[in-house]
C-alpha positions in Angstrom: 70.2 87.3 91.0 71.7 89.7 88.9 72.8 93.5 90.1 70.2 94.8 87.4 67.3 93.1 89.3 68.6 93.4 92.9 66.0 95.6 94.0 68.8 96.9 96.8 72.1 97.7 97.6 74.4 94.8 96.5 77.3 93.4 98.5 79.5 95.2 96.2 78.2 98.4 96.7 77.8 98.6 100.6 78.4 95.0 102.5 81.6 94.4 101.2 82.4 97.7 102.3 81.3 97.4 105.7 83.3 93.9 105.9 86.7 95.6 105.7 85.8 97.8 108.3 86.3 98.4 112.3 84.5 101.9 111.3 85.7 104.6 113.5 84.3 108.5 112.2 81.2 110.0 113.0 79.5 113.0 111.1 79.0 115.3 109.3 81.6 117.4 106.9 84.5 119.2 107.0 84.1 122.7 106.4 87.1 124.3 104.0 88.3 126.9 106.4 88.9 124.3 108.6 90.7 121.6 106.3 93.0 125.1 106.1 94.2 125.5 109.6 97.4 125.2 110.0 100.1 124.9 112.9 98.7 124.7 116.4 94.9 126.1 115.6 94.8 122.1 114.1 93.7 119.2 116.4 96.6 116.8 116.8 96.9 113.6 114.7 99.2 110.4 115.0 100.9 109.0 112.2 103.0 105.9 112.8 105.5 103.8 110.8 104.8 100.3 111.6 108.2 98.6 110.7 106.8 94.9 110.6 108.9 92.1 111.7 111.6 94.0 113.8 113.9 96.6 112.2 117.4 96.0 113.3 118.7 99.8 115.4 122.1 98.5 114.9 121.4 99.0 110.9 118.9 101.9 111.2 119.2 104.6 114.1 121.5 103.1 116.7 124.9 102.5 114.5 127.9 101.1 115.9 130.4 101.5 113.3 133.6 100.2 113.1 133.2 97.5 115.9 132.7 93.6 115.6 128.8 93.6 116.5 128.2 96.7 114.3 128.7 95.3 111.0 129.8 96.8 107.9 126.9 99.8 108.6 128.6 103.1 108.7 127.6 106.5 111.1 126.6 109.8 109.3 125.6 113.1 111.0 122.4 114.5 110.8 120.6 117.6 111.0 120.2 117.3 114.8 123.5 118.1 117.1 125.2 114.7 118.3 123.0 112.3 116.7 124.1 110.0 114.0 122.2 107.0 112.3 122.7 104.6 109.4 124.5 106.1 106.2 121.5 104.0 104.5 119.6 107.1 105.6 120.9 110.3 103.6 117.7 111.7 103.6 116.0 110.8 106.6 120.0 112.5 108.3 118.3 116.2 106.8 114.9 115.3 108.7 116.0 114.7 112.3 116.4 118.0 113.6 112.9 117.9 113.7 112.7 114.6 115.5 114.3 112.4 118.6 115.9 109.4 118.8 115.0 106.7 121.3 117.5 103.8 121.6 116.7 102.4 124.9 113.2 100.9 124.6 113.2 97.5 126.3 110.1 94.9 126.2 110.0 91.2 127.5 108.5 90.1 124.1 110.5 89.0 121.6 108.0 87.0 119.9 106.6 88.9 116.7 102.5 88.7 117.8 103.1 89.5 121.6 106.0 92.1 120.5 103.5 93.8 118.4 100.4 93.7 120.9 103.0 94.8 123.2 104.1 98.2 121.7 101.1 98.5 119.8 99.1 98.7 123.0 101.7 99.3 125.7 100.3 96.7 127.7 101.4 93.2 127.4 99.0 90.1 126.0 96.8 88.7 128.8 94.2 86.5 128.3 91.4 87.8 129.9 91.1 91.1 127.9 92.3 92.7 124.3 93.6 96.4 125.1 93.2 98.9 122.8 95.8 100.2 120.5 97.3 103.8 121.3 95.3 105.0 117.7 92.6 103.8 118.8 92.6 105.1 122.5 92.7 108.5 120.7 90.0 107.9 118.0 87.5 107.5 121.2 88.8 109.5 123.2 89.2 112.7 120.6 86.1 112.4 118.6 85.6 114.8 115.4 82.0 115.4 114.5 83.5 117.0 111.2 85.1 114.0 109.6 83.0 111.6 107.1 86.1 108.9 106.6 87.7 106.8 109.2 89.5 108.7 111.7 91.7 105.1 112.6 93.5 103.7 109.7 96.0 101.4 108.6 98.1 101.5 105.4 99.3 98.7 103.7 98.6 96.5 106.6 97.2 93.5 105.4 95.8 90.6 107.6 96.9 89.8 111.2 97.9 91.2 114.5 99.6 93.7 112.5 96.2 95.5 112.6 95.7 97.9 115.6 92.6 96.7 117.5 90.0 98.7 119.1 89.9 96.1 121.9 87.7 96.3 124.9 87.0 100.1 123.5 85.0 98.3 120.7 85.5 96.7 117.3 84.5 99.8 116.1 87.9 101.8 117.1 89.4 98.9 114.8 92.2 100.7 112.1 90.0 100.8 108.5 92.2 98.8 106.6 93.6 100.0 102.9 95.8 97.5 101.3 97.4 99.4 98.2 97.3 103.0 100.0 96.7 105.5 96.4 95.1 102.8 94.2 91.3 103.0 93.5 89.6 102.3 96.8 87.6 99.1 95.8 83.2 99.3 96.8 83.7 102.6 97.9 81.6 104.7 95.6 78.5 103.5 93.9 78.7 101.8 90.4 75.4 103.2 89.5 73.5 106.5 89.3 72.3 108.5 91.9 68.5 107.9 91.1 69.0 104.1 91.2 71.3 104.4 94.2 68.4 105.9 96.5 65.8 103.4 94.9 68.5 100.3 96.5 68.4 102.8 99.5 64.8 102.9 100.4 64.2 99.3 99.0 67.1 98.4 101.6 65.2 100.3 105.0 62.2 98.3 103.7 63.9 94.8 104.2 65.9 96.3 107.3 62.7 97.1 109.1 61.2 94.2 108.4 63.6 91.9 109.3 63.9 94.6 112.7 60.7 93.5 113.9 60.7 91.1 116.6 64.7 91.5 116.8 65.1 95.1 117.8 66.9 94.7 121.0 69.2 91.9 119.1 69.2 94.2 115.7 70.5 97.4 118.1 73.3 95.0 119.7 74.5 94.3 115.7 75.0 98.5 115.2 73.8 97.3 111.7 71.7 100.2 110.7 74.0 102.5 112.5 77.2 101.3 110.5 74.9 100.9 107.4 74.4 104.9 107.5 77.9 106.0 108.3 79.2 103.9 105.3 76.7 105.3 102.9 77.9 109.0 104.1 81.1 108.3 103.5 80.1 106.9 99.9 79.3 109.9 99.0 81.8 112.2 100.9 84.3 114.7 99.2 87.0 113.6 101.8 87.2 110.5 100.5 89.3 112.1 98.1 92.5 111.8 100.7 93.0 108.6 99.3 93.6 109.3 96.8 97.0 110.4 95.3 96.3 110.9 91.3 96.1 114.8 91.8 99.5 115.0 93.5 102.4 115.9 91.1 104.9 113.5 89.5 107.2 115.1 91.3 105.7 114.6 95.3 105.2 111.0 94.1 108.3 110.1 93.6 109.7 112.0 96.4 108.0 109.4 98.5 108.8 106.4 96.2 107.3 104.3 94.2 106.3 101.9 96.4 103.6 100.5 98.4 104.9 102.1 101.7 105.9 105.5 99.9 101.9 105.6 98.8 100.7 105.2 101.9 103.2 107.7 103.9 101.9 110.2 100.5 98.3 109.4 101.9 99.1 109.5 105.6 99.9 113.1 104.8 96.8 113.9 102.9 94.8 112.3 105.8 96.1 114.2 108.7 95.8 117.6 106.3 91.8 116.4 106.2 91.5 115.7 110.3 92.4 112.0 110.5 93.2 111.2 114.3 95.6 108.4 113.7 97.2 107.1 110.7 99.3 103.8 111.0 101.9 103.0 107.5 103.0 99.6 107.3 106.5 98.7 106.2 107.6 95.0 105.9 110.2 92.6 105.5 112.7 93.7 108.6 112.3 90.3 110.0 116.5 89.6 109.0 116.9 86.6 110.3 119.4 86.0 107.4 121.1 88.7 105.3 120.3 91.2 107.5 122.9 93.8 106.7 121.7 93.6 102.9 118.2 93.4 103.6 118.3 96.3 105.9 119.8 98.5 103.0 116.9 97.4 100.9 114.5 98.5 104.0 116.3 101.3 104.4 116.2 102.8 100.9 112.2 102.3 101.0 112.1 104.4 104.4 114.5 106.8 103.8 113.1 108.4 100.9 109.3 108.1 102.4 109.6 109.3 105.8 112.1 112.1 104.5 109.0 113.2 102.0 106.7 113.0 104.6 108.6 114.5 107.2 109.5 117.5 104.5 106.0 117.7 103.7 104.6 118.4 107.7 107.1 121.2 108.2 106.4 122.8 104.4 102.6 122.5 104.5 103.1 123.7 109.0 101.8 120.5 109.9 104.1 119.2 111.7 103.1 121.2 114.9 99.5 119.1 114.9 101.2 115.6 114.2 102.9 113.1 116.2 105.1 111.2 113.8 106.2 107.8 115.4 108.9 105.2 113.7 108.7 102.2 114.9 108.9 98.1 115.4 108.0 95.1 117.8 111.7 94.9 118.7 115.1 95.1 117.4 117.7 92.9 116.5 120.8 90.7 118.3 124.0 92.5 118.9 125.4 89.0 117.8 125.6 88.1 113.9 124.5 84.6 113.4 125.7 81.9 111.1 123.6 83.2 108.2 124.9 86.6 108.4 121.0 88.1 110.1 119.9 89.2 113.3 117.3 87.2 115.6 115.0 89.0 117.7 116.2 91.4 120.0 113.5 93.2 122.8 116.2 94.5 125.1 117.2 98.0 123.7 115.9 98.9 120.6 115.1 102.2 119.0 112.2 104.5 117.6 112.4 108.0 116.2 109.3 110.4 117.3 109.0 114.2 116.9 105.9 116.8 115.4 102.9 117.4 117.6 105.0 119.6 119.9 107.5 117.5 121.4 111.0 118.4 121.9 112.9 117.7 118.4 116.8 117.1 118.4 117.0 114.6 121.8 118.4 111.8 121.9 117.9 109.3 124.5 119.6 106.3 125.7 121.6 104.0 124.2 122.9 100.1 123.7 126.1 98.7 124.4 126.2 95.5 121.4 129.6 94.1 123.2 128.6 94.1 127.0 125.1 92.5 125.3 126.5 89.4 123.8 128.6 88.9 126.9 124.8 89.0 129.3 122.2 89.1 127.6 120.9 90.5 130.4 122.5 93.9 130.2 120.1 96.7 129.9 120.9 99.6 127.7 121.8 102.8 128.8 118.4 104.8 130.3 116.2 102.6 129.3 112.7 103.9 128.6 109.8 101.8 128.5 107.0 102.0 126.5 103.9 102.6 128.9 105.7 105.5 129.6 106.6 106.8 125.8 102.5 106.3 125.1 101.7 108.5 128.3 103.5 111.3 126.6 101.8 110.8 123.3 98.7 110.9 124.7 99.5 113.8 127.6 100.6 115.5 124.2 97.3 114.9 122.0 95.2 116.4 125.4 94.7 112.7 126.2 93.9 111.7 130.1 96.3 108.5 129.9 95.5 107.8 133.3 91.9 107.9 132.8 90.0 104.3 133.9 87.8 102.5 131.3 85.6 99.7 132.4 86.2 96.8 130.5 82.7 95.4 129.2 83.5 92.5 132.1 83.2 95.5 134.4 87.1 95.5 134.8 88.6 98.8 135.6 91.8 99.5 133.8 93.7 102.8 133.0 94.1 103.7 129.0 98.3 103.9 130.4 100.3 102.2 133.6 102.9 105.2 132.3 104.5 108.5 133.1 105.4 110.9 130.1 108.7 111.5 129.5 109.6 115.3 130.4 112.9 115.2 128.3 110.6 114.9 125.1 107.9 117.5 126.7 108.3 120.6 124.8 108.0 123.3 128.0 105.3 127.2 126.9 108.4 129.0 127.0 110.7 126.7 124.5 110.7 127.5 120.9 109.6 125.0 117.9 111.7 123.4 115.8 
């Protein structure tokens, strides 16, 4: 049947929609004066930089120049008092007196699916129950009744466990997927006029409660109707216009590149300015198994000049005190160069940069020691922080209880973090902000 005699709302218009979704936002509308607030009147957001496939520290923020297992990758000073990183980072060396540097993170996955679930969850895989990622522990746990969009999404993402999960929280915490972050967001706004949009509307409830009766208890367990209406809302939503990136200037654009992962850090930043809780960027291609020290450049280039935007951006716009900004990857790389001039897979010491919402800014904590690593592997870097701990603080620093107990829908009770929040990255009332 064609759309012109489809007495309802099409696939196109709503279903399709609703198929890309794990919908996480509630209703109804941000009011104006609040999309203004600025600084700490703001509810805290999350934005991370998922570096897919495990960016090497020893080519990123953990340099070890001039020594055998260091490479050809050269140190330059930053912003922030004792802390050098890659010289593939110009930019990003201007941003970090705003953030800190962790280089001691240690995991016991090195595979890429349970090294993601890993840090994406801070728990490790088990088989008896999917744990929710850290974005969405804070979607359900810090609702906003004023946002119409997702308030969980995921930028450039794709398809796979790079997704964040809702978990035993629900499907409906699951990140909202946008695979070309700025592009025209496909069967998101209706294709035809408004007066045939509410005829396909109130032809639609008349199949829907229909086909309800006889089925309400299953129809209920579906959350059919329920996500139906949230998607329509946010159809016809103003908010929606976050994005979006055609009304930004030439100029902002390019700051963040002209890229797929520049786009989406440009969005992230329009998200967080409209409410959004947590906003996950997706950079691949780290996985430098071969070439790494050339391949890492490449990276590099792509995340220097979009995280430097961005990070620019928070502090120009006084966002930066309402936003967690988190850098990160499954794992790092091997102290030891192989045969084919890459890095394997590396979870014992590896690096993230976090700062914003707060937190101390300038730190840098811990450190790897590439020569006493290819000796034993078994070495463990300097301070090493793990990462049920670093989500404890993100979450004590968002006003979320992270040793709060959920019951699993099995009726199993576990707590949204087994961590402790680091107090070297706790910004204390009396300390000034960066």
């Amino acid at each position: 049947m064609s759309a012109s005699k489809t007495p309802f709302l099409t696939r196109r218009d709503v279903l399709s929609t609703l198929a890309t979704m794990g919908v996480s936002f509630v209703l109804p509308g941000m009011s104006s004066r609040a999309a203004e607030r600025r600084g700490n009147e703001r509810a805290r957001s999350l934005i991370t930089l998922w570096m897919a496939g495990g960016p090497s520290h020893l080519d990123t923020w953990d340099p070890h120049p001039e020594t055998k297992h260091g490479g050809p990758v050269k140190g330059i000073r930053t912003s922030a008092k004792g802390v050098e990183i890659a010289d593939s980072l110009p930019q990003m060396a201007d941003q970090m007196q705003h953030l800190s540097v962790i280089r001691s993170l240690v995991s016991k996955e090195g595979d890429h699916e349970r090294g993601t679930y890993f840090v994406q969850t801070g728990y490790r895989p088990d088989p008896t129950v999917i744990h929710p990622s850290l974005g969405a522990i804070l979607t359900r746990s810090l609702p906003d009744p004023k946002i119409e969009i997702p308030q969980h999404v995921s930028l450039a993402s794709g398809d796979g466990f790079v997704v964040p999960r809702g978990g035993y929280l629900g499907d409906e915490f699951d990140a909202y997927r946008i695979f070309n972050p700025g592009e025209n967001l496909q069967n998101m706004r209706s294709r035809v006029s408004e007066e045939r949009q509410s005829r396909r509307i109130k032809n639609l409830d008349v199949v829907s409660q229909q086909f309800r009766r006889g089925r309400a208890m299953q129809v209920n367990d579906t959350l059919h109707q329920d996500v139906i209406g949230r998607a329509l809302k946010m159809m016809s939503s103003d908010q929606l216009k976050a994005f979006e990136i055609d009304d930004e200037p030439e100029a902002t654009r390019l700051r963040y590149g002209a890229t797929q992962f520049g786009r989406g850090c440009l969005v992230a930043r329009r998200l967080v300015e409209q409410g959004v809780r947590s906003v996950q960027v997706v950079l691949r291609g780290w996985d430098t198994h071969a070439n790494n020290h050339a391949g890492c450049r490449t990276q590099n280039a792509i995340l220097d000049s979009a995280f430097a935007a961005l990070m620019q951006d928070l502090v120009d716009r006084d966002l930066l005190q309402s936003t967690i900004v988190l850098c990160i990857g499954e794992f790092g790389r091997t102290p030891q160069i192989n045969g084919l001039d890459g890095r394997d897979h590396w979870p014992n010491g590896f690096s993230c940069v976090i700062g914003g919402g707060g937190l101390r800014s300038g730190q840098l904590i811990g450190g790897t020691d590439p020569a006493a690593q290819v000796r034993d592997k078994t070495t463990p870097p300097h301070d090493p922080v793990h990462l049920p701990d670093l989500y404890a603080t993100v979450m004590q620093q968002m006003g979320v209880d992270y040793s709060e107990e959920i019951l699993t829908p099995i009726g199993r009770p576990i707590t949204l973090s087994e961590g402790s929040p680091l107090a070297r990255l706790v910004r204390e009332k009396s300390e000034p902000t960066s």
